[in-house]
N, C-alpha and C positions, 0 to 999 in steps of 0.2 A: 504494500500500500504506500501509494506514493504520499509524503508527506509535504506539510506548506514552504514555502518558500521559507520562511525565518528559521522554522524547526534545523532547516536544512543545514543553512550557513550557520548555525549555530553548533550541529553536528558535524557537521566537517572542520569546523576551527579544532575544536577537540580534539577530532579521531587522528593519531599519527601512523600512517599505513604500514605496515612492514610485510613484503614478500621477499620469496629467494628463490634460487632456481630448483633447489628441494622441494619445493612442493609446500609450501606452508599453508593452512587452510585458508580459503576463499574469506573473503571481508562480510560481515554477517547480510543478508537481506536488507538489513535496515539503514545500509550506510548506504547514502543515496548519490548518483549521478557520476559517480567515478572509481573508473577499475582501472586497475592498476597491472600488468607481468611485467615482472622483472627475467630477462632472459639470461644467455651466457655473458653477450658483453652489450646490452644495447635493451632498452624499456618502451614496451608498449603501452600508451593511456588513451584510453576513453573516456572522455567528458560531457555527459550529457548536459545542454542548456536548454535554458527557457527560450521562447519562442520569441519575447522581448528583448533577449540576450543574442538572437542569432547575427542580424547586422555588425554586432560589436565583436564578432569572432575572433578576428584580426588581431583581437588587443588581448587573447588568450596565450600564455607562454609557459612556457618548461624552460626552468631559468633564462636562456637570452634567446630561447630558440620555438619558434612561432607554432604554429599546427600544422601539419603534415596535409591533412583533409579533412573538409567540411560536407558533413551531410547533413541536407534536410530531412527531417522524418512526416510523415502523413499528420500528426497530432501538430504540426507548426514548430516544434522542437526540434533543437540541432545537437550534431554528436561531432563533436571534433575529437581528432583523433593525433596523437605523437607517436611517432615511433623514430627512436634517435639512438646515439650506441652513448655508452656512458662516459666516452672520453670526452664527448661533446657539451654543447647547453651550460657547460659553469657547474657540472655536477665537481661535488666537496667527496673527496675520498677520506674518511677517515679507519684508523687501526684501530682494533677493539678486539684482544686477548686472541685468540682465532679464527677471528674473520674478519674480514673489510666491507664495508660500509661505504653506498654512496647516496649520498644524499640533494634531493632540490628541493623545488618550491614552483609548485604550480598557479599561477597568480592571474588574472585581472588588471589591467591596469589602463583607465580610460584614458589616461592620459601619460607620455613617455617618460622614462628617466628623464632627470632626477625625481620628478615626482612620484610619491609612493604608492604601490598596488590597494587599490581597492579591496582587494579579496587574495588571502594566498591559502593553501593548502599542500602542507609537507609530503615530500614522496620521500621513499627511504627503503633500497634494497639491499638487503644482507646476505655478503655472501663467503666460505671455509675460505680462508687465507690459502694463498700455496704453498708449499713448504718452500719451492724458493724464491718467494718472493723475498725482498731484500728492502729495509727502508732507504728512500733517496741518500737521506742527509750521509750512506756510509757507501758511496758509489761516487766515485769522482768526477767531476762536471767543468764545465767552464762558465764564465758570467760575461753579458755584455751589456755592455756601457755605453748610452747612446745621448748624444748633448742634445740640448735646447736650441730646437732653427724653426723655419717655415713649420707650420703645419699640411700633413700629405693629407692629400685628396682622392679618394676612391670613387670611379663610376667602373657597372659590370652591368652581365645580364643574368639575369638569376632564373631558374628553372620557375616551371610552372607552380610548384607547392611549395615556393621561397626559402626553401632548404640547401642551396648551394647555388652555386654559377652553372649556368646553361652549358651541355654540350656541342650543344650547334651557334647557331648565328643566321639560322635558314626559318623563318615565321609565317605562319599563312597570314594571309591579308587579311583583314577584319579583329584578326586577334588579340586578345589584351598583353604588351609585352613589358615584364615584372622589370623594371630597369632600378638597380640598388644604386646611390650613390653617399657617402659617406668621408669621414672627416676622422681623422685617428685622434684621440683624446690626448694620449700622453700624460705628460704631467701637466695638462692644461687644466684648469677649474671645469667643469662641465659646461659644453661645447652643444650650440643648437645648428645643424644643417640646412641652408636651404639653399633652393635652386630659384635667382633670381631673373635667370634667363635662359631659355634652352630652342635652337630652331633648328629641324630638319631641313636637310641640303644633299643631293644625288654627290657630291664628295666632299672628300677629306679637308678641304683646305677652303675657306671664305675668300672670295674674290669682291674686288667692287663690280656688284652687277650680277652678281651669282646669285639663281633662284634659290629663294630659301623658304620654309614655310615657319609661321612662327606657334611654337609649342608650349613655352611660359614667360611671361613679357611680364611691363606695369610692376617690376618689382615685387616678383614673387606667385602672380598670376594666372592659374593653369588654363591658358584658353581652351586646351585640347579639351578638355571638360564638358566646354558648353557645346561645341561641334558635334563629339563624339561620347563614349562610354569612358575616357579617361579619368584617371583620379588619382591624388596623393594619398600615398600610406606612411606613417610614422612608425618605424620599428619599434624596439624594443631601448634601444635608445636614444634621445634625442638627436646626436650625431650623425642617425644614420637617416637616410630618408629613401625610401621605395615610392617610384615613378611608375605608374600601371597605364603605359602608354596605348591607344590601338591603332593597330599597326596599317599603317597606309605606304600608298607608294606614288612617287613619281611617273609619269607617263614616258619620260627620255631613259630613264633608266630602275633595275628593280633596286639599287643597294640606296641605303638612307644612313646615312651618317648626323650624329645628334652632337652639335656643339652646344653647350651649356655653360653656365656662368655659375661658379657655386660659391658658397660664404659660407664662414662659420661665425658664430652671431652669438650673443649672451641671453640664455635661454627666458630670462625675465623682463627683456626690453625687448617684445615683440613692438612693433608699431605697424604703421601703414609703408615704411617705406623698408623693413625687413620683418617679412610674412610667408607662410607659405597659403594658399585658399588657392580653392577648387571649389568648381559650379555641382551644389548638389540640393537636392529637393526644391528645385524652382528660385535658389538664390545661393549668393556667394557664400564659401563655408572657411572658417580660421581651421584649419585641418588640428591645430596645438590644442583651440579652447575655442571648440564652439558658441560659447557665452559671447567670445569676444568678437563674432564676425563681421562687425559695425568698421571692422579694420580692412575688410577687404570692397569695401563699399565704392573706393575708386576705382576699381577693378575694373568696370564698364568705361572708367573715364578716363583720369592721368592719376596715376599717385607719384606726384613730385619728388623729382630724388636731391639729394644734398652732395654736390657736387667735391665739397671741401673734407667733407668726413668720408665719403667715399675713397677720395684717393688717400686720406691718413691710411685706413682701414688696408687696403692694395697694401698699403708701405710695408705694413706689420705682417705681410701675410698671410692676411684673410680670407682673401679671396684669391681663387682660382680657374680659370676657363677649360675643361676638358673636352676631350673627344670620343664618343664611341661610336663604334663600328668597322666595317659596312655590318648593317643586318638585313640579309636577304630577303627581300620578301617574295614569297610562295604566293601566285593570285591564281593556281591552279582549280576552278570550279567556286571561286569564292569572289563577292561582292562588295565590295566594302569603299570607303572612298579615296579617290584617286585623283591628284594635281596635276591636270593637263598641262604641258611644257610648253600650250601659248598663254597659259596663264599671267598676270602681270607679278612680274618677282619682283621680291621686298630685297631692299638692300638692309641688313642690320649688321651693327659691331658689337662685340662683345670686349666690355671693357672689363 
């Protein structure tokens, strides 16, 4: 008997799960909405949500690492699903007499690092030590020492279920393509990613006069959004940012290459003129904090930029222009939209 919503989270904060690859009994009936295996080197979870809860899936994690699959069920309820090895996600190994132990934290969190999870519930499988297994601290190692420069900038393409970087680079047309781009923290304070500019171009290299199409403008802006099915995703943390582009092509040629303009930003001075928003439910969305979407309000218009703090900002390192691609696209039997090459091309810079 399914129990009430409060019952629930009030019994999951409690219950601290423990299985192992032994066989330990099954978690009683009564523990609702989440099973747990622990296998040889890598953990399966099921997490059944509320049907109010399914849109917000996304923000579902096993330490740094998102849901595997999302299924909807007939009742309006969703079952996401992990399955990860245990070297991965930020799982904690610890020793305990004879066996080892690892440990995470399955969480909620409506909104990114730094801010704190809404909801978290402990996983924790236990499993016979090896006899030769060896602690680190008595196995000799080297250390590396890395000084304080620029901050590095990461864009990639990421597989369908945002579990790793793509195999290919070859995408049907119409498709939603996961694009990660990201900002390494270091020993920085906690660091917010956004992409203040980013426009498709059949190549590698921006010419004056080269057709380009433009994909996040206005400082922060995802146009692709209101055209298409696109949308911004906020990982797991603020740093990082997932671009869920759909995939179009040029009519002179299939390869699309995505120059972008990215910044790293302090994650408490969001404004109008460093933002990320995306067009969703009939109006502009603050992808950070929906409360605050009153920020992406220029978005239709101009949101003015500050031409003096901008280039301090460059000086320090902040910001970075990347490139990715080609990515192929596939319009074998598929429909989707496509920028005729007498179209009128935009010239833009990215500064």
């Amino acid at each position: 008997m399914r129990r009430p919503r409060q019952q629930q989270a009030a019994l999951l904060s409690r219950y601290y799960f423990l299985c192992n690859v032994a066989k330990l009994p099954r978690p009683p009936p009564s523990t609702p909405d989440i099973y747990v295996d622990c296998l040889k080197d890598s953990v399966n979870i099921t997490w059944r949500i509320q049907p109010e809860l399914v849109p917000s899936a996304h923000r579902l994690f096993l330490g740094n690492c998102m849901g595997s699959k999302l299924t909807r069920l007939p009742t309006g309820e969703g079952e996401v699903y992990f399955h990860h090895k245990l070297g991965d996600c930020k799982f904690r190994r610890l020793v305990k007499g004879k066996h080892l132990i690892y440990q995470n934290d399955l969480t909620f969190r409506p909104q990114a690092k730094p801010k704190p999870a809404a909801f978290t519930f402990p996983i924790r499988c236990l499993y016979k030590r090896p006899e030769e297994w060896v602690p680190p601290f008595l196995v000799p190692g080297t250390g590396v020492t890395e000084g304080r420069g620029s901050l590095l900038f990461h864009m990639a393409l990421l597989d369908q279920a945002l579990s790793g970087f793509a195999e290919t680079n070859v995408v049907p047309l119409g498709s939603l393509i996961p694009i990660w781009a990201a900002v390494e923290q270091r020993s920085h304070q906690p660091l917010l990613l956004l992409m203040e500019d980013c426009v498709a171009a059949p190549t590698p290299e921006l010419q004056p006069g080269s057709q380009v199409h433009p994909i996040v403008g206005n400082q922060g802006c995802l146009f692709a959004s209101k055209w298409g099915n696109s949308s911004f995703l906020r990982s797991y943390h603020s740093s990082e940012l997932i671009l869920h582009l759909q995939a179009f092509k040029f009519a002179s040629s299939d390869k699309v290459y995505l120059h972008c303009k990215l910044t790293a930003w302090d994650p408490e001075n969001l404004n109008e003129h460093k933002k990320a928003c995306h067009y969703a439910n009939g109006g502009w969305e603050l992808v950070d904090d929906p409360s605050r979407s009153s920020l992406c309000d220029c978005c239709d218009s101009s949101c003015v930029s500050r031409p003096k703090r901008a280039a301090h900002q460059k000086s320090q390192g902040l910001v970075r222009t990347s490139v990715l691609g080609p990515l192929i696209i596939d319009d074998s039997g598929t429909k989707a939209p496509t920028f005729l090459s007498n179209a009128p091309s935009v010239e833009r810079r990215l500064y």
